[in-house]
N, C-alpha and C positions, 0 to 999 in steps of 0.2 A: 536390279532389284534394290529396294532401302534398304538399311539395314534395320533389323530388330531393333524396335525399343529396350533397351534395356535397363533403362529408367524402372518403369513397372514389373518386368519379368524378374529385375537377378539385382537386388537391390547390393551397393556398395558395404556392407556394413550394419548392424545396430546402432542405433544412437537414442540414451535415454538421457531423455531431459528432466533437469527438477526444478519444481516452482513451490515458493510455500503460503501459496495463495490458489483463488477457486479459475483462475487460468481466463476465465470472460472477462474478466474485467482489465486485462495485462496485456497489451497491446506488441509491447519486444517479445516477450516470450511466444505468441501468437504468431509473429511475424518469424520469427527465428526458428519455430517447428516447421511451419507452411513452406517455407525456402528451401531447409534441407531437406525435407521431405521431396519437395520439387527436383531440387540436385543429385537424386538417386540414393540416397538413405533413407534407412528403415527406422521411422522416428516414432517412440514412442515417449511422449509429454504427461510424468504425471503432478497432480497438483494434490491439494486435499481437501477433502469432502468439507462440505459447508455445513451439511446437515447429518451426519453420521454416516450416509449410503455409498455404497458404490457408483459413480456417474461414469461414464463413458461416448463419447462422440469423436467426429471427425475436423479437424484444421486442417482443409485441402486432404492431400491425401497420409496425413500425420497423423496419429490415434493418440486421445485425451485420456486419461483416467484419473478420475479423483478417489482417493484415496482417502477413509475416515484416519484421524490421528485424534485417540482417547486422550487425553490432557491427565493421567493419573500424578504426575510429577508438576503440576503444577504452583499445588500448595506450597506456601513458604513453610519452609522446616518449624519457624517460631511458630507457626500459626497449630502448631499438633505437640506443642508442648506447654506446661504450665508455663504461666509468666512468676514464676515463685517471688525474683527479685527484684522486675521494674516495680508491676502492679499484684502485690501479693490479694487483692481483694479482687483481681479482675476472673472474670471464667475462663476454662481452657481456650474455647475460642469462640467467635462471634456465634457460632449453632448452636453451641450450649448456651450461652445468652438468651436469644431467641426461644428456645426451647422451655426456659425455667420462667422467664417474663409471660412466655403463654399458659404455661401450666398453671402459676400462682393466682392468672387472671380467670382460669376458668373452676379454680378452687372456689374464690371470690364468688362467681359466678353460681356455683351450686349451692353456695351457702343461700343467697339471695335468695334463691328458688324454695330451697327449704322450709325457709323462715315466711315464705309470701302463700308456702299450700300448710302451716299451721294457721293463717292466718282467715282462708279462706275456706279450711277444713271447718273453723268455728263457725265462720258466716253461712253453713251449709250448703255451702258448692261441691257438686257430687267431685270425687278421687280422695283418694287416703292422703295423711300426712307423711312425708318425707324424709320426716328427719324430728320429731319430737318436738318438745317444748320449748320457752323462748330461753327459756334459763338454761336449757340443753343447748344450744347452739352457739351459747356467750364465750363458753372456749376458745371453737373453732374460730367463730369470728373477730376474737380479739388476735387470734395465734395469728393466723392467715394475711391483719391486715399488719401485722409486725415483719412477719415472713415477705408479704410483698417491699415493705420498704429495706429490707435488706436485699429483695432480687433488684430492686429498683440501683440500690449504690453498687451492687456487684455489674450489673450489666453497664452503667455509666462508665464504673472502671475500666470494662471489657472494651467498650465504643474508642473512650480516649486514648486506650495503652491500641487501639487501632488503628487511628485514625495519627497517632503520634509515629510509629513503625510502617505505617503505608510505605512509602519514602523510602525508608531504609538507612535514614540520613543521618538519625540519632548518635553520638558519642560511641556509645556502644556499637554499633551498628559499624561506623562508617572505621572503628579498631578493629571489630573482625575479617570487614570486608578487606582491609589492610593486609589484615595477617596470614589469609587465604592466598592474596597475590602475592607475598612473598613468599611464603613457602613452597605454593604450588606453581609460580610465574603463570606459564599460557596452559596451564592443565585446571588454573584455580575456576573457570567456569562449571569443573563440574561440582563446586559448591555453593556459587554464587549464582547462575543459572542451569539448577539441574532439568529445569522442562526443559532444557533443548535434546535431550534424550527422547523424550517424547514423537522429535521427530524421525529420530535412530531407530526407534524401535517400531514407528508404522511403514516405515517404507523401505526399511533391508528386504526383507525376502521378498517385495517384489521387484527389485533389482537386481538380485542375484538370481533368483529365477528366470528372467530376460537373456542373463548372459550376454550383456552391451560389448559393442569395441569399443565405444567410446560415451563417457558420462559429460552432460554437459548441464550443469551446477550454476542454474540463476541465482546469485545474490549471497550473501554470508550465510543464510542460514541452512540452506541447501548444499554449501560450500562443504561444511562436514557429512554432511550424509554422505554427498557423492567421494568425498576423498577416503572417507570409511567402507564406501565399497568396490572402490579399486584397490582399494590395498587387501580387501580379501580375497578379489579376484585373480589379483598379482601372487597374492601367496597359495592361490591355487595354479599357478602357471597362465593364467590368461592377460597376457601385457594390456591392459586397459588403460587406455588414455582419459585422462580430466580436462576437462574445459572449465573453465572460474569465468564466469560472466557478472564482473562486480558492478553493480546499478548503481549504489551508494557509499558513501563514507562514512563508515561506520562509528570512527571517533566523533562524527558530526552530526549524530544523528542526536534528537532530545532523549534523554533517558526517563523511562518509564518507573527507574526509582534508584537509587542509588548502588544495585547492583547490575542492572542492569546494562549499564554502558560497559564496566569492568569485565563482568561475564562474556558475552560479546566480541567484546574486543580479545579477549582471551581465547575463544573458539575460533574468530577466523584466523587468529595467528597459529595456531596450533595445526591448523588443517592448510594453511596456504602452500607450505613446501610440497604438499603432494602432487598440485597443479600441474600438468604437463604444459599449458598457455592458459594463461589469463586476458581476457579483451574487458572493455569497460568500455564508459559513455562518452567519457571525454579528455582531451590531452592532460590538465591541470589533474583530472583523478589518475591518471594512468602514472604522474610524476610521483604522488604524495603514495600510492600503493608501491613503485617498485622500492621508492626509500621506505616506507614502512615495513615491508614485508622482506624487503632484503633480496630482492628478484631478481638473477640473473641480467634479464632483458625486460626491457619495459613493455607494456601491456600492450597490445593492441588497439585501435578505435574504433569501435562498433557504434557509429552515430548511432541515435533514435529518432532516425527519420522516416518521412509515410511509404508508405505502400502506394507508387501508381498504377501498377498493373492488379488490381482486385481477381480473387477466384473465381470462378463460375458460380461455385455455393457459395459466396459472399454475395455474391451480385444477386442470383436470384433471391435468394433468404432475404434480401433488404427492402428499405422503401426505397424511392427517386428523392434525389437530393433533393430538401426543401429549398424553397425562395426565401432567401434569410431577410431581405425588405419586406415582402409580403407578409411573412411569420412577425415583421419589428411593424407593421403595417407603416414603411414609412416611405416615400418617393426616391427616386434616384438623385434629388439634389439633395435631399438632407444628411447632414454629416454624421455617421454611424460609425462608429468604433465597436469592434470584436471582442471577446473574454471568451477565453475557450478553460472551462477547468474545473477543480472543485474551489467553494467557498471554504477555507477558515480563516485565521486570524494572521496567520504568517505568508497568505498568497498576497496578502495587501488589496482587494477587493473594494474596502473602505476609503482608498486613495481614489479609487475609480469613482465613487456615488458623489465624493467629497466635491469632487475636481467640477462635476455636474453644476453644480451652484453661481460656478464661474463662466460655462460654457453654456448658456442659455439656448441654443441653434443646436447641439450635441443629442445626439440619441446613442446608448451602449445597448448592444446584445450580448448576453450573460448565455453563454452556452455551458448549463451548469445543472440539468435538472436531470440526477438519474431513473431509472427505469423504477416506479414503483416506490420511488420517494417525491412525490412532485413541490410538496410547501416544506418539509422538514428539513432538505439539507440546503434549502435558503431562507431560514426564517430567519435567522440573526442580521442578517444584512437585509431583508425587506424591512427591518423594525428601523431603519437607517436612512431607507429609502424614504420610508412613510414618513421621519421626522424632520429632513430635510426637504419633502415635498417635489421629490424630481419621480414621481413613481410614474409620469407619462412618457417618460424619456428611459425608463429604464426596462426592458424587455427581456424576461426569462425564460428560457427557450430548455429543450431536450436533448442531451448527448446524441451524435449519429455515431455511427460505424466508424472506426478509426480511419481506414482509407477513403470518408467521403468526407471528414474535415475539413481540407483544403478548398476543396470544390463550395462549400457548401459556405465558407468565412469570405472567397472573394470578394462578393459584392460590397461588403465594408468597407472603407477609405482607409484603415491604417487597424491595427488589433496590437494590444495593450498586454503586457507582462508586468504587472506591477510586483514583484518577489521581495518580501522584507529581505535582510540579510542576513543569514544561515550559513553555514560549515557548508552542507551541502547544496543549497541555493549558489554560492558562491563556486561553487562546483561543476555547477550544470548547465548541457545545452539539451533541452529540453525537446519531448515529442512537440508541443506545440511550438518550440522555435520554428523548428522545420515545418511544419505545417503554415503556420501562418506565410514562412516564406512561400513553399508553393504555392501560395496563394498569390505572393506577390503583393503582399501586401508592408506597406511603411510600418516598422515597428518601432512602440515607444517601449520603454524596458526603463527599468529601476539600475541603478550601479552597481548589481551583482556584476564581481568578477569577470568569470567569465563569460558571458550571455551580452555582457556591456563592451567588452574589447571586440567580440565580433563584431559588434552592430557600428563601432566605432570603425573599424577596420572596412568592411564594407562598402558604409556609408547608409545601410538599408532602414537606419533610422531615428533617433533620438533618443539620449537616456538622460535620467531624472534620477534625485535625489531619493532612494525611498522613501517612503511614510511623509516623504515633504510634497503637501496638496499645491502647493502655489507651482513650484518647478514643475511638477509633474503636468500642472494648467500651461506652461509655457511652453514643455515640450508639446502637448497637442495641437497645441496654435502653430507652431511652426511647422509641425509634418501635414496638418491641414492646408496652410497655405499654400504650399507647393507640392499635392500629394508625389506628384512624376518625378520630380528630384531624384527621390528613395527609392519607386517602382525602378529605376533605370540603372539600382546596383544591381539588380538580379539579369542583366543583360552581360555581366559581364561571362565569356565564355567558359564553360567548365561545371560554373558553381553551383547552382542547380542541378545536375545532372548529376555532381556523386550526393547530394544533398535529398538522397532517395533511399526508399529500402532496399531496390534493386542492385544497385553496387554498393551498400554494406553487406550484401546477401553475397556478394562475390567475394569479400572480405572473409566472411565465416567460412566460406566454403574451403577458400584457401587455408585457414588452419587445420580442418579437418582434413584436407588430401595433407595436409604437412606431416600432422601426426602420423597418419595412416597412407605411407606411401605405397603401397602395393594394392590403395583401391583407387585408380586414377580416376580424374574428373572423367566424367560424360557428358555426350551431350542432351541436357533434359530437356520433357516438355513439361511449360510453366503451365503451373495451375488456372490459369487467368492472362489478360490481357485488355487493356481499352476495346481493341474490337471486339473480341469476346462478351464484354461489358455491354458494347451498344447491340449486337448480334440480336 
C-alpha cells in the first residue's frame, strides 16, 4: 500500500507570508507561496488591498488575502500645521487653499447673478430681484474683488511654500531630518517616515490571529511588520521564526523625498536583528547586507529565476503561448531582438529605438504592454519611435504569464537588457535575466555590475556601454553575426538546471526545514508539471 499523502492531509507548519503590494503583479513572491505550499506548508500570503476590500484567491494550493491598509499616517506632519515662519501668508494647507480660492470665486459669482436679475427685473423679465440696487451691491463688489486678490496671494504662498517642502530638501528640513537620526539613530523613522505604521497597524491582528511557525517577510517594508510580530509571539511563548527575503537595496533605492531614504533605511535596520535567516536575489546584495546589517552569516541566494513546471490552474486559467514572429508579423529570417519589461527612463528603452536607426534589417518586440493600460504606459517611448521613424520595426506586444515568458521570447535571435546604472541595477540578476536564458537566447546587457560579470563569465552574450547608442549598435552586430556562438554557453552542464524556480524552491525549502527541524521535509506532490501542462 502507498503511503498517505501527507502533503494535503497534515500540513508541516503555518507559514505567513508578507507582501506590500496587490501580489498579481509579483512574480517571486507568487512563486515562493506556490512552492512551499507545494512542499507541504500551510501558506497563507497576504498582500494589500488595491481598492479598500477584502480579496481572497488561490496560488496553487497557498491562500491570497489582500488586506485594505487606511493610509491615516500619511500626511506629513508640516502639512497640519501653520507654516508661521517659512511662509507666514501661506494657508494651513493646500485644502484650505482650495477651499477659500473656491469660496471667493463663487461669492464673485453671486454677486454677478445679483447685479444681472436687477438688471433684468427692470427689462421686465418675470422673477424678483436678488439682491437690490446697483449702489447696493457696490460694497460687496468692490470688498469681494479685494478679498479675492488677497485669496489669490495667500493660496500662491500656499502652492510655493509646497511645492518648495515637497522634497524635504530645504535647509530647514534637511537640519531636522539630521537631528532626528541623531538622536534617535534606527528608531528616528518613526519621525521621518511615520506612515510606515500604517502598515503595522493593518496587518497585526491578522497575523497574530493565524498563529504562524514561521513569518516570511518580502522586502523591507514587510521586514518590520513580520519582525514586530514575532516578537510578540515570542513574548507569548510561541518560538516563531522570521525569514527577511530582501529584493532590494534599500540605500539604493531613489528617494521619494528627502526623508525618505533616511526613514527607511532606519526601519530596516531596526528590524533586521530579529531575522532568524535572511535570503536575497543575488551574491553582490547578500555581501553589502551582511556588512550592513552586521549579520552573523551571509544571506542566502534565492535567484529569480522561472517557473518550468506551471500549475494546473496556471495552465488552464491562461492563453497558449503566442507566435511572437506572427504577433511582430515578421519571417523567420529577419533579425528580431526581445525586450521583456516595463518602459521608463532608467530601463534604457531609448538605447533600444536609438540603436534602430543604425540597424536598418532589425525588428525589436517590446513586451511591455500591461493589462488594461494598452497606449499609456508606452506613450513616451512611441513619441521617440514616431520621431525617429522606425515605428515598422518596432512591435508592442502584451505581458504573458510569468512562467510562459521564456517560451514565448525564443523565437527572437538574442533579447536586449539595456539598464542605466543604479545602486540596485548594479545589483541585480534579474527575473528576465533567467528568462531570457531559458530561452537560450544571446544576451546584450549594458555594464551593470553584476548582470555584466555573468554574461562575461559565461560567455552567453555581449555587454555595451549604457546610454552609449553606438556600442550598444556594435554589440548587436556581433551577437547577430554568430547568434550559436552565445546559444552554445547555455550547453554548458549544470547551468540551466539550478537557473530555475525549481531548485531555488529547493533552496527555500531547506531554510524552513532548518528553522523548523522537528517538521521534516516530505515528499510533495507538485502543483504542476510540463506534462501536466500538455495533458
Amino acid at each position: 500500500m502507498e503511503p498517505e499523502n501527507t502533503t494535503q492531509n497534515k500540513p508541516r507548519g503555518r507559514v505567513v507570508m508578507l507582501v506590500d503590494n496587490g501580489v498579481k503583479g509579483d512574480s517571486r513572491v507568487q512563486k515562493a507561496a506556490r512552492s512551499a505550499a507545494d512542499a507541504g506548508w500551510d501558506v497563507v500570503l497576504f498582500g494589500v488591498s488595491p481598492d479598500g476590500e477584502k480579496h481572497s484567491w488561490k496560488v496553487g494550493s497557498a491562500e491570497v488575502r489582500l488586506i485594505p491598509k487606511p493610509g491615516p499616517l500619511n500626511p506629513r506632519r508640516h502639512d497640519m500645521r501653520r507654516p508661521l515662519f517659512r511662509r507666514p501668508l501661506a494657508y494651513r494647507s493646500p485644502q484650505v487653499a482650495r477651499y477659500r480660492v473656491q469660496a471667493v470665486k463663487a461669492w464673485r459669482s453671486d454677486l454677478s447673478f445679483r447685479q444681472a436679475a436687477v438688471k433684468a427685473a427692470r427689462a421686465g423679465h418675470p422673477g424678483r430681484s436678488a439682491g437690490g440696487s446697483k449702489a447696493r451691491l457696490l460694497v460687496p463688489r468692490v470688498s469681494s474683488k479685494v478679498y479675492s486678490k488677497w485669496v489669490a496671494l495667500r493660496a500662491r504662498e500656499t502652492t510655493d511654500l509646497q511645492q518648495r517642502r515637497s522634497m524635504l530638501d530645504a535647509r530647514l528640513d534637511r537640519a531636522t531630518t539630521a537631528l532626528w537620526q541623531g538622536l534617535m539613530k534606527q528608531r528616528s523613522w518613526r519621525r521621518l517616515t511615520p506612515n510606515l505604521w500604517d502598515f503595522e497597524l493593518a496587518f497585526a491582528k491578522h497575523i497574530d490571529k493565524l498563529k504562524p511557525d514561521l513569518i516570511h517577510a518580502h522586502d523591507f517594508k514587510m521586514l518590520g511588520v513580520g519582525a514586530r510580530a514575532a516578537v510578540r509571539a515570542r513574548a507569548a511563548g510561541r518560538p516563531v521564526k522570521l525569514v527577511w527575503d530582501a529584493h532590494e537595496y534599500v540605500p539604493g533605492l531613489p528617494p521619494r523625498h528627502g526623508r525618505w531614504l533616511p526613514g527607511h533605511v532606519a526601519w530596516e535596520k531596526e528590524h533586521a536583528v530579529f531575522a532568524d535567516a535572511v535570503i536575497t536575489v543575488s551574491p553582490a546584495l547578500a555581501e553589502l547586507l551582511k556588512k550592513g546589517h552586521g549579520l552573523s552569516q551571509l544571506p542566502t541566494v534565492v535567484l529569480n529565476a522561472p517557473v518550468l513546471s506551471p500549475g494546473p490552474d496556471e495552465v488552464a486559467g491562461a492563453d497558449p503561448v503566442p507566435d511572437l514572429r506572427e504577433l511582430c508579423g515578421v519571417g523567420p529570417n529577419t533579425p528580431l531582438l526581445a525586450y521583456v519589461g516595463g518602459i521608463n527612463p532608467v530601463r534604457g528603452v531609448e538605447t533600444i529605438v536609438e540603436g534602430l536607426t543604425q540597424l536598418p534589417d532589425v525588428h525589436v518586440a517590446m513586451v511591455s504592454v500591461p493589462p488594461g493600460k494598452p497606449y499609456a504606459a508606452t506613450a513616451t517611448i512611441r513619441k521617440l519611435v514616431d520621431k525617429l521613424g522606425v515605428g515598422d520595426r518596432v512591435h508592442f506586444l502584451p505581458f504573458v504569464p510569468h512562467w510562459q515568458v521564456a517560451e514565448f521570447v525564443a523565437p527572437a535571435d538574442a533579447a536586449v537588457s539595456p539598464l542605466h546604472h543604479l545602486a540596485n541595477h548594479e545589483l541585480a540578476l534579474s527575473n528576465k535575466f533567467f528568462e531570457y536564458s531559458q530561452a537560450r537566447l544571446p544576451q546584450i546587457v549594458s555594464d551593470i555590475r553584476t548582470m555584466s560579470e555573468m554574461v562575461r563569465s559565461t560567455g552567453q552574450g555581449e555587454v555595451f556601454r549604457a546610454q552609449d547608442t553606438d556600442d550598444y549598435v556594435r554589440a548587436v552586430k556581433a551577437v547577430l553575426a554568430d547568434p550559436e556562438r552565445y546559444r552554445a554557453a547555455y550547453d554548458k552542464p549544470g547551468l540551466l538546471e539550478k537557473w530555475t524556480w525549481e531548485a531555488q524552491a529547493e533552496i527555500l525549502d531547506g531554510i524552513y526545514s532548518r528553522l523548523l527541524p522537528d517538521r521534516p521535509r516530505i515528499a510533495a506532490q507538485p502543483s504542476g508539471s510540463r506534462a501536466d501542462a500538455r495533458a
